[in-house]
C-alpha positions as CSV (number, residue, x, y, z in Angstrom):
1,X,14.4,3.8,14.6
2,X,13.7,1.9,11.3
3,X,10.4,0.9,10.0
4,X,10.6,-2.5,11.0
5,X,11.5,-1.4,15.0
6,X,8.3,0.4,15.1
7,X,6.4,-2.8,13.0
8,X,8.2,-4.9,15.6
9,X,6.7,-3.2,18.5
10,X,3.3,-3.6,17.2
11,X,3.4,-7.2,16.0
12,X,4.2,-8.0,20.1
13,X,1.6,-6.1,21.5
14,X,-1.0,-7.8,19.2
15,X,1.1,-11.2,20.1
16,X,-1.9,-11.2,23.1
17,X,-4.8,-10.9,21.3
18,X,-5.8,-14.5,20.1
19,X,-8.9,-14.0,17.7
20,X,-6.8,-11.8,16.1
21,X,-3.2,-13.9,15.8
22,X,-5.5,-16.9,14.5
23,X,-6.8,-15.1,11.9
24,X,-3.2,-13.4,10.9
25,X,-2.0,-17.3,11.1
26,X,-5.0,-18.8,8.7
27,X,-4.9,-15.9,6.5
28,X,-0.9,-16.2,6.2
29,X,-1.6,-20.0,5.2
30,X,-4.4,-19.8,3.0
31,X,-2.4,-16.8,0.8
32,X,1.2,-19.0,1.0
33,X,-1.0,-22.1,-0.5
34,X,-2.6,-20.3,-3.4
35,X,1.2,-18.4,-4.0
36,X,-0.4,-15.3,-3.5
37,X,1.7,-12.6,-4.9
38,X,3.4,-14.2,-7.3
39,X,1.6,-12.9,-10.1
40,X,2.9,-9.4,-9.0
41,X,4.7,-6.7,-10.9
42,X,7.9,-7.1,-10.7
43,X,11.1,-4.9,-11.8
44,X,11.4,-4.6,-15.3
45,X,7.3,-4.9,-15.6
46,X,5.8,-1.6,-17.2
47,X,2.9,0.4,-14.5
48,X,-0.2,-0.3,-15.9
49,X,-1.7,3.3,-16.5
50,X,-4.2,4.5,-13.8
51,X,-7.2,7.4,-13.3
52,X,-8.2,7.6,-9.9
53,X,-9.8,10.1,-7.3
54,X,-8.1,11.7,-4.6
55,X,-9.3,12.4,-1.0
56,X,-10.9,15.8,-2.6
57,X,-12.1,14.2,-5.3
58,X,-10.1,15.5,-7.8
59,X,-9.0,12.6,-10.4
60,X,-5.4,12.0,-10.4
61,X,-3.6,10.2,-13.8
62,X,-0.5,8.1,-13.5
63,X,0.5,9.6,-17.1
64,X,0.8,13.5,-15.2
65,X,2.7,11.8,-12.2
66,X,5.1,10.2,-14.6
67,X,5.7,13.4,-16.9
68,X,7.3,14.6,-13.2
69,X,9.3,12.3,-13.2
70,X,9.8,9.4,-10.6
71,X,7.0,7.6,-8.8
72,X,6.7,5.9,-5.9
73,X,3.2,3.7,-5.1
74,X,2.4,2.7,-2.3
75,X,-0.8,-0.1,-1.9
76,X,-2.3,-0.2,1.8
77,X,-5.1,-2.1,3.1
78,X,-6.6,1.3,5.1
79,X,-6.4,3.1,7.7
80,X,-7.9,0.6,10.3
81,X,-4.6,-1.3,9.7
82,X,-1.8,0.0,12.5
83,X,0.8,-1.3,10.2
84,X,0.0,1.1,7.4
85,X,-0.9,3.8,9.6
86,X,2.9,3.1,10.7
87,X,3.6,2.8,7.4
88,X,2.3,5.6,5.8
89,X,4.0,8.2,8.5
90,X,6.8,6.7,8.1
91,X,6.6,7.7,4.2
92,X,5.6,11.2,5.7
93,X,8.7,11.5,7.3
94,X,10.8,10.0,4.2
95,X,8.9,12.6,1.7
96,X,11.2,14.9,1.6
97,X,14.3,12.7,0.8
98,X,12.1,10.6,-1.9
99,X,11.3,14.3,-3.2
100,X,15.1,15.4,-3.0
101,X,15.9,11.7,-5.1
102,X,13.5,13.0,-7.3
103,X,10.3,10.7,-7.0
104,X,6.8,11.9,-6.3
105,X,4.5,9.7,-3.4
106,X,1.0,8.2,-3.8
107,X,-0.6,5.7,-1.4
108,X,-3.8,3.3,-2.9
109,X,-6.5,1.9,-1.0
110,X,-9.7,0.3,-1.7
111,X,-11.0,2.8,0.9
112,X,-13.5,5.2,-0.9
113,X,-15.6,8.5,0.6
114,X,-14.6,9.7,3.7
115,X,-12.2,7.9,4.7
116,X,-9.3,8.8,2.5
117,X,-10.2,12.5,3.6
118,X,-10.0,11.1,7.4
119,X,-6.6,9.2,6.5
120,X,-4.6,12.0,5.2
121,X,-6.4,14.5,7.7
122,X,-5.6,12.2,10.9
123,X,-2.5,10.8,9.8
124,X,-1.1,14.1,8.8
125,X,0.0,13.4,5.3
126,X,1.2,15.9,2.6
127,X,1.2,13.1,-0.4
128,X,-1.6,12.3,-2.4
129,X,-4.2,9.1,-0.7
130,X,-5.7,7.8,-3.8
131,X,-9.3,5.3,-3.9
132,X,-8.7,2.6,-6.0
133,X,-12.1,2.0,-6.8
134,X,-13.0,-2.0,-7.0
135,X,-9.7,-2.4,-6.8
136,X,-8.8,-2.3,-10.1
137,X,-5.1,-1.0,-9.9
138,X,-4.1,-3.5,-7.4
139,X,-5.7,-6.1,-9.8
140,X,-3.4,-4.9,-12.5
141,X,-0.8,-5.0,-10.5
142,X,-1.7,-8.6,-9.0
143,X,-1.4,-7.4,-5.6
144,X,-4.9,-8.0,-4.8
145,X,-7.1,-11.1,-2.8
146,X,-10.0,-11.5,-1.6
147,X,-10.2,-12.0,2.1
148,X,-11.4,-15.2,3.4
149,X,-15.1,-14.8,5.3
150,X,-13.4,-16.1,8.3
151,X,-10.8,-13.2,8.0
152,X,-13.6,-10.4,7.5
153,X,-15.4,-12.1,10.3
154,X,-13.1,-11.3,12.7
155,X,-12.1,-7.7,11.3
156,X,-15.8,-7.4,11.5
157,X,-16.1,-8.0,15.6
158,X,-13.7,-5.3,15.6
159,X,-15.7,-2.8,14.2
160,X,-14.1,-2.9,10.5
161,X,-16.4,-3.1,7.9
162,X,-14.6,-3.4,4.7
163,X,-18.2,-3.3,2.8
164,X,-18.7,0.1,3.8
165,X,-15.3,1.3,3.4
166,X,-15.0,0.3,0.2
167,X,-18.3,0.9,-1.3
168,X,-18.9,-2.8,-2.1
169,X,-19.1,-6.6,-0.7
170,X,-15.9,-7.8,-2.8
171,X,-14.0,-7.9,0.4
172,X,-10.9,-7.4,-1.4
173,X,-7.5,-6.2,-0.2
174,X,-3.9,-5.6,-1.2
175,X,-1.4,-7.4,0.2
176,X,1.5,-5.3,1.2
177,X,3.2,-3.6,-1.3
178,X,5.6,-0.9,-2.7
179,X,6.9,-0.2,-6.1
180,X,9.1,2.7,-7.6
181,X,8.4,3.4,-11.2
182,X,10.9,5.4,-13.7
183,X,9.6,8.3,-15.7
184,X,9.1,5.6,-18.5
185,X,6.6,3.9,-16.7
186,X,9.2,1.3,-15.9
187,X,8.8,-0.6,-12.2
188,X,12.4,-0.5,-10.9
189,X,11.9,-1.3,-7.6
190,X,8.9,-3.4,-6.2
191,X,8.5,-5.0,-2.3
192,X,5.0,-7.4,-2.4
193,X,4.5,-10.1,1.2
194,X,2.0,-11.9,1.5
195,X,2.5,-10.9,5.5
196,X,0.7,-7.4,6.1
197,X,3.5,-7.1,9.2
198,X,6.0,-6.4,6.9
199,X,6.8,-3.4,4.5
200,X,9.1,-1.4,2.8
201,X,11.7,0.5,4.4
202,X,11.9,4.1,3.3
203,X,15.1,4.0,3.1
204,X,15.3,1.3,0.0
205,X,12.8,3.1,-1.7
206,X,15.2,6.4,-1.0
207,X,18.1,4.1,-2.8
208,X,16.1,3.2,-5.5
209,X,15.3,6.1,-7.0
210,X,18.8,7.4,-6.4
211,X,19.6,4.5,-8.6
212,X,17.1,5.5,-11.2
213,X,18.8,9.3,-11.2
214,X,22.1,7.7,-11.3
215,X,21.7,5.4,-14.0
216,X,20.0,8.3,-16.1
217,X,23.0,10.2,-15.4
């Protein structure tokens, strides 16, 4: 079953819950209207270099990634999202044909503390969950918004508060988004929707560094 099969089945059981589907509606709207996204990395862009901490707190440098060789980032809003808790096991389960293509896996989110200790532990994830404090690395790589009050309202009334999560009132979030990066620091592949329903399939980010190894060839 692809990605999007398993996104499928979670977009129809939330089709029920009308709060929430108003909120996914206004949201869509307000980030269509402002062209959200559009000032995203895209292939042929260089990766703006990064320092961040891991879920041990170790401090993890895009510039030691990238002397591995291949990279592939992946920006998610946290783990209270079910589409990047799909998302991210999905990766899991790609990780070793990404490492046989030759690319390394890191997944941002403005989550900080605990939580990207509770992400990797209950998701079960062997790749690095990195805190990209005040969003900084999804600013660079204009994949970040702020959330609309009405929008943190409702994630709010279900128990989501992204103040505490991410150590600050900014209430801002990434939008959707994948990118796989050469040893050169060069993006060579990037995915960026303005609809959190949708993601990358594995399997393209599989092909794209297979690209990158045959072109190197």
């Amino acid at each position: 079953m692809s990605l999007e099969d398993e996104l499928s089945q979670i977009r129809a059981a939330a089709r029920n819950d009308a709060p929430l589907q108003a909120a996914y509606q206004d949201l869509l709207l307000r980030l269509d209207r402002a062209e959200t996204g559009e000032r995203a990395l895209k292939p042929g862009d260089a990766m703006p270099a990064f320092l961040l901490p891991d879920a041990e707190g170790q401090l993890i440098a895009s510039d030691d990634l990238l002397a591995r060789g291949s990279l592939v980032i992946n920006f998610f809003r946290g783990n209270w999202c079910p589409y990047c808790r799909q998302t991210l096991k999905a990766l899991e389960a790609a990780l070793p044909e990404i490492e046989a293509a030759g690319g390394q896996l890191v997944a941002l989110t403005p989550d900080t503390g605990h939580h990207l200790a509770d992400t990797k532990r209950v998701q079960r994830l062997s790749y690095e969950i990195l805190s990209d404090v005040d969003g900084t690395v999804g600013l660079q790589f204009g994949v970040l918004f702020r959330a609309p009050a009405a929008y943190r309202e409702v994630l709010a009334s279900y128990g989501i508060d992204l103040a505490e999560r991410h150590g600050n009132d900014g209430g801002f979030i990434p939008l959707p988004a994948t990118y796989v990066v050469d040893h050169e620091g060069i993006v060579r592949y990037a995915f960026v929707d303005i609809d959190f329903t949708r993601r990358a399939e594995p399997a393209a980010v599989v092909a794209a560094l297979k690209q990158i190894h045959s072109d190197s060839d």
